[in-house]
Backbone as JSON, one array per atom type, in Angstrom:
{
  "sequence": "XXXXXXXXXXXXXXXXXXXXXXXXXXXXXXXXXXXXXXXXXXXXXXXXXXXXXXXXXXXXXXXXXXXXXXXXXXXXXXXXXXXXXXXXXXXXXXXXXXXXXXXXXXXXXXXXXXXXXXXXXXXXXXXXXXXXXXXXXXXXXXXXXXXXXXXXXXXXXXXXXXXXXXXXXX",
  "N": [[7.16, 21.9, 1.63], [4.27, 23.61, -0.35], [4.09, 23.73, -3.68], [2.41, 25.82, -4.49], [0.97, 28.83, -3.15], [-0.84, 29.77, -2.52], [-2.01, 31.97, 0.63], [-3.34, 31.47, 3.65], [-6.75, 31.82, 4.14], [-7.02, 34.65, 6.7], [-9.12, 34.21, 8.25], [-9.99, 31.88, 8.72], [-9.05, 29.34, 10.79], [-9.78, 27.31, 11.71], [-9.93, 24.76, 14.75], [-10.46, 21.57, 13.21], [-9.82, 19.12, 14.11], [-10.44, 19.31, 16.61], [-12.99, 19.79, 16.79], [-16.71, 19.13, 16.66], [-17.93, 18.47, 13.69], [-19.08, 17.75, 10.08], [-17.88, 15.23, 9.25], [-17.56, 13.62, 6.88], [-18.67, 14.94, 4.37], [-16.26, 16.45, 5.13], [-13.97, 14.58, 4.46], [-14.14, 13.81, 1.72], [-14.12, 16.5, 0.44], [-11.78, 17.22, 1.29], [-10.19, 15.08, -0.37], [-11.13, 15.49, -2.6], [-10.21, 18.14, -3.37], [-7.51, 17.48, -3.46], [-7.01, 15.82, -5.18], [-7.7, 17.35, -7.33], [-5.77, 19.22, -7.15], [-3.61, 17.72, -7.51], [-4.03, 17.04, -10.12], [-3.79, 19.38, -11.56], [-1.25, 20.21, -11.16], [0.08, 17.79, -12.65], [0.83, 15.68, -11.02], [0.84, 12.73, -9.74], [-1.43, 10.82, -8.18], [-1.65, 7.9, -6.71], [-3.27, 5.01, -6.15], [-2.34, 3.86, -3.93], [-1.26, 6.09, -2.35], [-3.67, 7.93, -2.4], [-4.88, 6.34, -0.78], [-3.56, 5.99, 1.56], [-4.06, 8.9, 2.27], [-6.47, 8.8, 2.39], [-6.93, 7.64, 4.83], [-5.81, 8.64, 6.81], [-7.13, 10.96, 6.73], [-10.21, 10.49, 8.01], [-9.17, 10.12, 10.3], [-8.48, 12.14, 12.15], [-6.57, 12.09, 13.8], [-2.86, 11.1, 14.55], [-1.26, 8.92, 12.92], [0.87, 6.24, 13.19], [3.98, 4.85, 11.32], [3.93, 2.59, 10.73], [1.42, 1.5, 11.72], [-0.28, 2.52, 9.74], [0.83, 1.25, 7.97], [0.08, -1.75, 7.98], [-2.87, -0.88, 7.83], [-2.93, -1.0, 5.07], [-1.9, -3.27, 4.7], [-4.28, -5.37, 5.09], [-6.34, -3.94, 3.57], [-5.34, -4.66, 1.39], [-3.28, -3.93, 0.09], [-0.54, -4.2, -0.37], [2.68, -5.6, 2.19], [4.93, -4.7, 2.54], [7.66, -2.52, 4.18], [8.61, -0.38, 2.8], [6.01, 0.48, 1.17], [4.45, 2.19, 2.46], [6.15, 3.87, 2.71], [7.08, 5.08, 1.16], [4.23, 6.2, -0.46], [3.87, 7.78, 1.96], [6.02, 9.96, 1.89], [5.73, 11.56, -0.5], [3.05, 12.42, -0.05], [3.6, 14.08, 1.93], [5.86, 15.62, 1.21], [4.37, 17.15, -1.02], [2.48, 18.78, 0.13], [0.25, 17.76, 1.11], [0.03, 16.45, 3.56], [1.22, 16.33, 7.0], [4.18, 15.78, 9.05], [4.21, 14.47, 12.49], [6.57, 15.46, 14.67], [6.9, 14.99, 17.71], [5.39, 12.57, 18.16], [6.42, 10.73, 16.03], [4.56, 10.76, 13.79], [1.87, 10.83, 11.57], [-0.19, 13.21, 9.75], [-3.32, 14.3, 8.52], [-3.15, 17.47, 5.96], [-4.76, 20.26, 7.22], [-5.0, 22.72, 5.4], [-4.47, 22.11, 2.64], [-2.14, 22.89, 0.01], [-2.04, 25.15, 0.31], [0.58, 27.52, 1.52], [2.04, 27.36, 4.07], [2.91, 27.65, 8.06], [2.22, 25.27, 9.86], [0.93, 24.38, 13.13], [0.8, 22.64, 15.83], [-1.74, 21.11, 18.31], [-1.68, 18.82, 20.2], [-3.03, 16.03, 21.82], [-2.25, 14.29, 24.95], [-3.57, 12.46, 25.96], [-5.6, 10.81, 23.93], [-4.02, 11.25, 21.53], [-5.29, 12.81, 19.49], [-4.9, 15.4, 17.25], [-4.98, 18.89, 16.3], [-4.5, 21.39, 14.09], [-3.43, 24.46, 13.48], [-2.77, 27.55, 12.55], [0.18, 29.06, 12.49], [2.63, 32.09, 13.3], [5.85, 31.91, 13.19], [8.0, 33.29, 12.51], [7.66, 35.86, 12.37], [6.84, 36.48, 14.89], [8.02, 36.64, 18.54], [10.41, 34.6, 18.57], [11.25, 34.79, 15.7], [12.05, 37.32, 15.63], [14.42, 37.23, 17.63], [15.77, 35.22, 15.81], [16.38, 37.08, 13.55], [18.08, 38.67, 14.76], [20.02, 37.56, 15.22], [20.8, 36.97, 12.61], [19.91, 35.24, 11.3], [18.14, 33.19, 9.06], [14.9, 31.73, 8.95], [13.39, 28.93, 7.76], [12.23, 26.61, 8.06], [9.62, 25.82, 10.38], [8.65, 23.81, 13.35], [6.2, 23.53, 14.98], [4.43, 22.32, 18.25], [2.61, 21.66, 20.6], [1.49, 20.09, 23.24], [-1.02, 18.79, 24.53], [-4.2, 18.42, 26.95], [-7.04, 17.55, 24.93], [-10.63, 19.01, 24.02], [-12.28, 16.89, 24.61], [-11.49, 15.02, 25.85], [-10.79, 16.1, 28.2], [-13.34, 17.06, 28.97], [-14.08, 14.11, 29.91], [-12.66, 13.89, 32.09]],
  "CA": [[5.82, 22.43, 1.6], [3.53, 22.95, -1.3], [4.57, 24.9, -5.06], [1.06, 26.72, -4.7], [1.7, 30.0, -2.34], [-1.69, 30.81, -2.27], [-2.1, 31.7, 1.25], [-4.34, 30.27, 4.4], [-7.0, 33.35, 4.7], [-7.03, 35.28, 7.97], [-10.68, 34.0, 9.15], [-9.64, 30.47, 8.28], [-8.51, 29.21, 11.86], [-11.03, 26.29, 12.16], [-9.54, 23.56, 14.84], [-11.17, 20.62, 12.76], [-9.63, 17.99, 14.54], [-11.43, 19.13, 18.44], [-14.35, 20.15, 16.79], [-17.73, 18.97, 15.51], [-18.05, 19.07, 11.99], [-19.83, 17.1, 9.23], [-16.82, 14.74, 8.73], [-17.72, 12.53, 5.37], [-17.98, 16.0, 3.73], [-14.71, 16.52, 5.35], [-12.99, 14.33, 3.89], [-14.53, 14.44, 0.64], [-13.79, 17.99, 0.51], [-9.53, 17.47, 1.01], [-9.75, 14.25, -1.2], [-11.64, 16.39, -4.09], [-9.05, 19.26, -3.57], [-6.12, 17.0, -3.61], [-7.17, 15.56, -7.0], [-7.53, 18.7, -8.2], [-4.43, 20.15, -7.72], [-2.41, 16.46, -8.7], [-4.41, 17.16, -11.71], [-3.39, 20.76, -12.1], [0.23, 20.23, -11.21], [0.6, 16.68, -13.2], [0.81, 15.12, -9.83], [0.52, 11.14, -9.7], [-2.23, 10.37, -6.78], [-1.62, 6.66, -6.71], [-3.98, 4.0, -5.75], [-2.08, 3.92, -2.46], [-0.98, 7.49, -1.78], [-4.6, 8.42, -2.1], [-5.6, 5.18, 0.41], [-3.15, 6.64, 3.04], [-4.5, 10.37, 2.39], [-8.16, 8.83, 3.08], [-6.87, 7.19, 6.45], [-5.42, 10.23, 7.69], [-8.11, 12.47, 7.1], [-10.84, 9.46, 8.42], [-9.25, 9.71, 11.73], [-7.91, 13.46, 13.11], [-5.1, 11.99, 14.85], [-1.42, 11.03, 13.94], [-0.8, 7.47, 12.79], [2.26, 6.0, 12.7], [4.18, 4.14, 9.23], [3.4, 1.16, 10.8], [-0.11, 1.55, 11.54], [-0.16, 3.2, 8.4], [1.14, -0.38, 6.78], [-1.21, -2.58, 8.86], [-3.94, -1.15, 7.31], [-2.58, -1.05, 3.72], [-2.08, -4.96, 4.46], [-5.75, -5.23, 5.14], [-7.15, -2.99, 2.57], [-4.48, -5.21, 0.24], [-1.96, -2.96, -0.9], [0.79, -5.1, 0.14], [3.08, -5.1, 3.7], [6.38, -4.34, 2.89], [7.62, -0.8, 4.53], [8.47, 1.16, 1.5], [4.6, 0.98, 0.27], [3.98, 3.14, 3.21], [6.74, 5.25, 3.47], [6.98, 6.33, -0.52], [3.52, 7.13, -0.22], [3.42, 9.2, 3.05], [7.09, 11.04, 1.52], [4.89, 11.9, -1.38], [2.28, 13.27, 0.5], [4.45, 15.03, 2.6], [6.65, 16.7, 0.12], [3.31, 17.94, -1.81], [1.63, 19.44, 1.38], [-1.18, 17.18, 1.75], [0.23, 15.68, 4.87], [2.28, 16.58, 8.26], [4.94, 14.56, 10.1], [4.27, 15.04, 13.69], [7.86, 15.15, 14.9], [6.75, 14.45, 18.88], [5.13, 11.19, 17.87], [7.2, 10.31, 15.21], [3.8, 10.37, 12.94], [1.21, 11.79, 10.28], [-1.67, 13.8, 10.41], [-3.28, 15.13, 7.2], [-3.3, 18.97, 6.57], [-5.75, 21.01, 7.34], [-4.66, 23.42, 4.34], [-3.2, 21.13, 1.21], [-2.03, 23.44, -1.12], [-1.68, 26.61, 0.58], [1.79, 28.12, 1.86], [1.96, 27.8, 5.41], [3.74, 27.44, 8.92], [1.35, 24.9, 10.58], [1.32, 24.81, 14.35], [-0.12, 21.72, 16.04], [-1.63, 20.79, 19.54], [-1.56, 17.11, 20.53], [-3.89, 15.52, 23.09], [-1.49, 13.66, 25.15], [-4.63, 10.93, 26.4], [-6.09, 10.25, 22.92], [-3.68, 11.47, 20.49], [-5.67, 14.02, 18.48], [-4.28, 16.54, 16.65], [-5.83, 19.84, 15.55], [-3.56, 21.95, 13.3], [-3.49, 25.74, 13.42], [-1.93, 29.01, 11.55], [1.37, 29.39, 13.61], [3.36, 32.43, 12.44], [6.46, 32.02, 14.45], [9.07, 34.74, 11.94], [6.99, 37.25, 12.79], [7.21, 37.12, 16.88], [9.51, 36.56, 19.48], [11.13, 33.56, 17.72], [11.53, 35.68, 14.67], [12.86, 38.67, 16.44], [15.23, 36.35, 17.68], [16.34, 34.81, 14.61], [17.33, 38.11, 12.91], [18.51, 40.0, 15.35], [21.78, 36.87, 14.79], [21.34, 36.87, 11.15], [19.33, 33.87, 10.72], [16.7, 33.03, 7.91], [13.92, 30.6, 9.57], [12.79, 28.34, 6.01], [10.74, 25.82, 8.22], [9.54, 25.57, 11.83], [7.67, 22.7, 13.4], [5.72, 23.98, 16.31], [4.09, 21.52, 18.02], [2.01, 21.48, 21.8], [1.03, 19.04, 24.01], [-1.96, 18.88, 26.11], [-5.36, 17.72, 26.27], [-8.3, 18.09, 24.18], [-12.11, 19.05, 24.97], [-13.29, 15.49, 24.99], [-10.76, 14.21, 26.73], [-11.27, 17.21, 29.66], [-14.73, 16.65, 29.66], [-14.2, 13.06, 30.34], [-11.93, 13.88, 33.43]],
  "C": [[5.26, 22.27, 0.19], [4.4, 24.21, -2.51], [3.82, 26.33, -4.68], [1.91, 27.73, -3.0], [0.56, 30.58, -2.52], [-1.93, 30.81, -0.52], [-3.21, 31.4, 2.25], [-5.52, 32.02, 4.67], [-7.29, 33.77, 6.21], [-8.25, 34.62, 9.07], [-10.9, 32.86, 9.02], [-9.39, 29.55, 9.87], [-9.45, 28.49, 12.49], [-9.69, 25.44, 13.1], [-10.11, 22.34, 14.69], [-10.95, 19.03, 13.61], [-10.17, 18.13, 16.4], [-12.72, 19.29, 18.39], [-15.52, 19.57, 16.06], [-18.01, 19.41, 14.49], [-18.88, 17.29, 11.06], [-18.91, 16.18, 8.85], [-16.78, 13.61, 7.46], [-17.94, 13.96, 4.72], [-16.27, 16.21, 3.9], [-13.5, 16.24, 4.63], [-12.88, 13.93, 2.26], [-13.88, 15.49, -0.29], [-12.55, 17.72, 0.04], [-9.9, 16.18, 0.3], [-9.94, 15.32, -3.03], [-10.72, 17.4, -4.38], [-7.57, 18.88, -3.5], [-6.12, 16.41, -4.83], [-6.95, 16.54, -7.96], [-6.34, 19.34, -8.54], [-3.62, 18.76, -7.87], [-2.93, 16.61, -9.83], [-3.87, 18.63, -12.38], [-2.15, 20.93, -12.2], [0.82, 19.11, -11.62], [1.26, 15.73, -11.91], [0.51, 13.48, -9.73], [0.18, 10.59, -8.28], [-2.48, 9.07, -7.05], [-2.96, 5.68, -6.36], [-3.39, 4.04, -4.15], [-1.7, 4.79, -2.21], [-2.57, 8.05, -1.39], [-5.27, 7.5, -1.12], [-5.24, 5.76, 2.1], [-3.53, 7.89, 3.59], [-5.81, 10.06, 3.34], [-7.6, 8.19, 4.35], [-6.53, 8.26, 6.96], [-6.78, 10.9, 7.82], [-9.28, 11.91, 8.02], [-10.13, 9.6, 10.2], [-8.87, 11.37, 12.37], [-6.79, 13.18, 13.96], [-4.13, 11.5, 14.45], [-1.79, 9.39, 13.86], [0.63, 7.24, 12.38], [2.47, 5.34, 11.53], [3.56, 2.76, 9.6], [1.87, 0.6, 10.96], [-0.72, 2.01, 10.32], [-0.45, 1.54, 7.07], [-0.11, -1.39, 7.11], [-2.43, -2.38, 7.88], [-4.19, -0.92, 6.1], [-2.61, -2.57, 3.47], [-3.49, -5.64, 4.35], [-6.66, -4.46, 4.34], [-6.5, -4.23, 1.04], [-3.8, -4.52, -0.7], [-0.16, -3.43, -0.49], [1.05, -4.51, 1.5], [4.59, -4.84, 4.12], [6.56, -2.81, 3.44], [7.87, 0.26, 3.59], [7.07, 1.36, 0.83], [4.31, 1.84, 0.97], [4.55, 4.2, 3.22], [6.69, 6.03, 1.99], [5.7, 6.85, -0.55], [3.43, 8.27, 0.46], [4.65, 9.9, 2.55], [6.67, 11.63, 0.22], [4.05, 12.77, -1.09], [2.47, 14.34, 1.93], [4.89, 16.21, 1.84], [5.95, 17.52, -0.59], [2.47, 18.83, -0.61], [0.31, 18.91, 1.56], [-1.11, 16.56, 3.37], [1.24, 16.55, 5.86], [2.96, 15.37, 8.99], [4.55, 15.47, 11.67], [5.44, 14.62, 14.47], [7.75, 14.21, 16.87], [6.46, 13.03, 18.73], [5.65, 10.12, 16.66], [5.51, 9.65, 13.84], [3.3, 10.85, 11.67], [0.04, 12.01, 10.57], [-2.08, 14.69, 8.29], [-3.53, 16.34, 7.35], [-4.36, 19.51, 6.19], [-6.01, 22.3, 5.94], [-3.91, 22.95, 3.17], [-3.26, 22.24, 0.41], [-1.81, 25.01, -0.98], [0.14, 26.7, 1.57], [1.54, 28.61, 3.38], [2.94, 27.34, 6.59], [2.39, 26.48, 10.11], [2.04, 24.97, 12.25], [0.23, 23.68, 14.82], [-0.4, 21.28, 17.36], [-2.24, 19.32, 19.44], [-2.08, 16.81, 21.58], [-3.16, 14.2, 23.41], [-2.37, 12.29, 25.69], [-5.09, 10.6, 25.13], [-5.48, 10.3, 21.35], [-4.46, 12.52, 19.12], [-5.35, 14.76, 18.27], [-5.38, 17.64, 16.27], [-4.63, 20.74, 14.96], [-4.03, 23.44, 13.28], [-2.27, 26.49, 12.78], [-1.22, 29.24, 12.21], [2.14, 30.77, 12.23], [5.17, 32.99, 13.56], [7.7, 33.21, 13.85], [8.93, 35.63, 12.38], [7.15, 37.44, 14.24], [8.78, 37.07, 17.64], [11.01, 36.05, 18.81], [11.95, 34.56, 16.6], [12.44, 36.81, 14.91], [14.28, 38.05, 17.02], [16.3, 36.18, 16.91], [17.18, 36.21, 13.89], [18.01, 38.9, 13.25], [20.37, 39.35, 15.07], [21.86, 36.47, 13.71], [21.06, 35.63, 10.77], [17.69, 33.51, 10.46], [16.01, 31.96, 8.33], [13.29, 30.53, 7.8], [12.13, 27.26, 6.78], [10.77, 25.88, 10.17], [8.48, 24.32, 11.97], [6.94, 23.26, 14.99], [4.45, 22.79, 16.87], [3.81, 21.53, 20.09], [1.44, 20.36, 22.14], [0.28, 19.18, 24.92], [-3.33, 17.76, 26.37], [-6.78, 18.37, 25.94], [-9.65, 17.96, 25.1], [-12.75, 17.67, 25.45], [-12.7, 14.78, 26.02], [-11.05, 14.76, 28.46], [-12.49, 17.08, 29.84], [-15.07, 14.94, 30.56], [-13.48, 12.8, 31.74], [-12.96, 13.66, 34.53]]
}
């Protein structure tokens, strides 16, 4: 996750990726606040870490490394597979990004820089992601976990269904 531990506030609980929004602010917005804090935490936002950040955020839905590379080859950032993957394990490890373990992909986060347990539903016809505030310690799960003496340090929560556009298009 991220150093920063400030956390996501309570009334925060936008799903940006089902919903209309102004999206060139959007991504604006998380590029400007990912500069910020590689600048605050001596952070090295590459020429191609920040190329793959702007594709992520540019689309709302998971891309894979390879689609990822594709359009690093076409932008001209070379096409070998480590340009893609040291970036996206970069922007992983800092909390600008999510692996989506179901699709074996990436999705950028909805919260870079805050201390959180994302929680993500997946539109199984178009692939869109929207990312939400999961707090799974705290419930059942949680209750669970301690009742046999075991410390939850990451969860990946992660639904499958389909989104409004897609249901409207049924």
């Amino acid at each position: 996750m991220t150093s920063d531990t400030r956390p996501i506030p309570a009334d925060d609980t936008a799903l940006i990726g089902f919903q209309k929004h102004d999206h060139e602010t959007c991504v604006e917005t998380a590029l400007a606040t990912t500069e910020e804090r590689c600048r605050e935490e001596g952070l090295r936002l590459t020429p191609v870490r920040r190329k793959v950040l702007e594709m992520l955020l540019q689309e709302h839905r998971a891309l894979g490394a390879y689609a990822i590379l594709d359009r690093l080859r076409e932008e001209g950032f070379g096409s070998q597979p480590p340009v893609a993957y040291r970036a996206l394990d970069f922007l992983v490890e800092n909390g600008f990004v999510h692996k989506i373990e179901r699709l074996n992909a990436f999705v950028a986060c909805s919260h870079p820089g805050a201390t959180h347990s994302p929680a993500f539903m997946i539109c199984r016809k178009c692939d869109a992601v929207a990312e939400a505030q999961s707090a799974p310690a705290k419930g059942a799960f949680g209750a669970a976990a301690r009742a046999v003496g075991f410390e939850i340090e990451r969860t990946v929560v992660e639904a499958e269904g389909v989104c409004p556009d897609c249901t409207k298009k049924a």
